[in-house]
C-alpha positions in Angstrom: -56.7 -61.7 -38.2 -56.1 -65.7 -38.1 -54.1 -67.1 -35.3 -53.2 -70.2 -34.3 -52.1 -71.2 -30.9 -49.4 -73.7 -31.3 -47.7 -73.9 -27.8 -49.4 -72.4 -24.8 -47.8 -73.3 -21.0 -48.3 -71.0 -17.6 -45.1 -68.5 -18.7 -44.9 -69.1 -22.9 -46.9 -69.0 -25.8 -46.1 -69.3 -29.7 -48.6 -68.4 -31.5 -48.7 -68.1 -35.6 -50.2 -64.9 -36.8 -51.3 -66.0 -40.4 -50.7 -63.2 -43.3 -48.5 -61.2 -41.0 -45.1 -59.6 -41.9 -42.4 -57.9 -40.6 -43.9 -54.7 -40.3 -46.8 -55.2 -38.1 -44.4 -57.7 -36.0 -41.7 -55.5 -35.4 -44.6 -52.6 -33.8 -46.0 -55.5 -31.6 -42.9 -56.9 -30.5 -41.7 -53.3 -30.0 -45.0 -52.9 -27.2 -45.0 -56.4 -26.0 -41.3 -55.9 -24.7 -42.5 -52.7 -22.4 -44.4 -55.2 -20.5 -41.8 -55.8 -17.2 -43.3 -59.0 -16.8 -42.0 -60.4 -20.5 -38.7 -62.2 -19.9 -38.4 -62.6 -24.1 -40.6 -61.6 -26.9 -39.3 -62.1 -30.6 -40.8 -63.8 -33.9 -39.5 -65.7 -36.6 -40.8 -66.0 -40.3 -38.8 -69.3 -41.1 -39.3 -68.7 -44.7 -39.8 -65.8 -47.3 -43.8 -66.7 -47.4 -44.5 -68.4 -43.9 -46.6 -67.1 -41.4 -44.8 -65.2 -38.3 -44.5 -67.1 -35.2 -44.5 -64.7 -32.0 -43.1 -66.2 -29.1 -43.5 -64.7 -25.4 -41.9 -66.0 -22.5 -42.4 -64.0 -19.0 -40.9 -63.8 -15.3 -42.4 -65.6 -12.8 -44.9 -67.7 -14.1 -47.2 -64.3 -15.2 -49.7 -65.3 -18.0 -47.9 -65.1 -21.4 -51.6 -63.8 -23.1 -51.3 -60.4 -21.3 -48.6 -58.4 -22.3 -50.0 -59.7 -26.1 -53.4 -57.9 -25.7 -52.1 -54.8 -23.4 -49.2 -54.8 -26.4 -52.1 -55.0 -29.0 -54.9 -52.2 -27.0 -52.1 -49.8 -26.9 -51.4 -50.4 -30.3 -54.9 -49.7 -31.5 -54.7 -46.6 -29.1 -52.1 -44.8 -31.2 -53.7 -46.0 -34.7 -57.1 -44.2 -33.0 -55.4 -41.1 -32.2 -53.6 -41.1 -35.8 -56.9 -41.5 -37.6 -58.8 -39.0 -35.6 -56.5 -36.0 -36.2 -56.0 -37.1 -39.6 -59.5 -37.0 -39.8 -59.5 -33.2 -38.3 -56.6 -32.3 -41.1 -59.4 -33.3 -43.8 -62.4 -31.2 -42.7 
């Protein structure tokens, strides 16, 4: 996945997610906003073939890259556990 980093500061980050779409935006936004520290998480897609923009903001000047990658690990977590008893349905 292509990202670009187009605002980073001590409690925000936008960051593009090139050739994303709703669907995988709406499951990260759904984990990133578990994260206590996360004062706002949302993204736009400004038009009907732009890239996403994912914005975090969070509490207390906590780094705005965390709850992204804890949001994303738990995300391949579930998608693990999906494919391996999938994977014991088959044999």
């Amino acid at each position: 996945m292509n990202i670009t980093v187009l605002e980073l500061n001590e409690d925000k980050v936008k960051i593009s997610l090139i050739g994303q779409g709703h669907t995988f935006m709406n499951a990260l936004i759904s984990e990133i906003q578990k994260d206590p520290t996360v004062d706002v998480a949302n993204y736009i897609i400004e038009f009907q073939f732009s890239d996403p923009v994912l914005t975090v903001t969070t509490h207390d000047m906590k780094d705005p890259i965390a709850p992204i990658l804890a949001a994303c690990n738990r995300l391949s977590s579930t998608c693990g556990d999906l494919i391996s008893d999938l994977s014991k349905m088959k044999q």
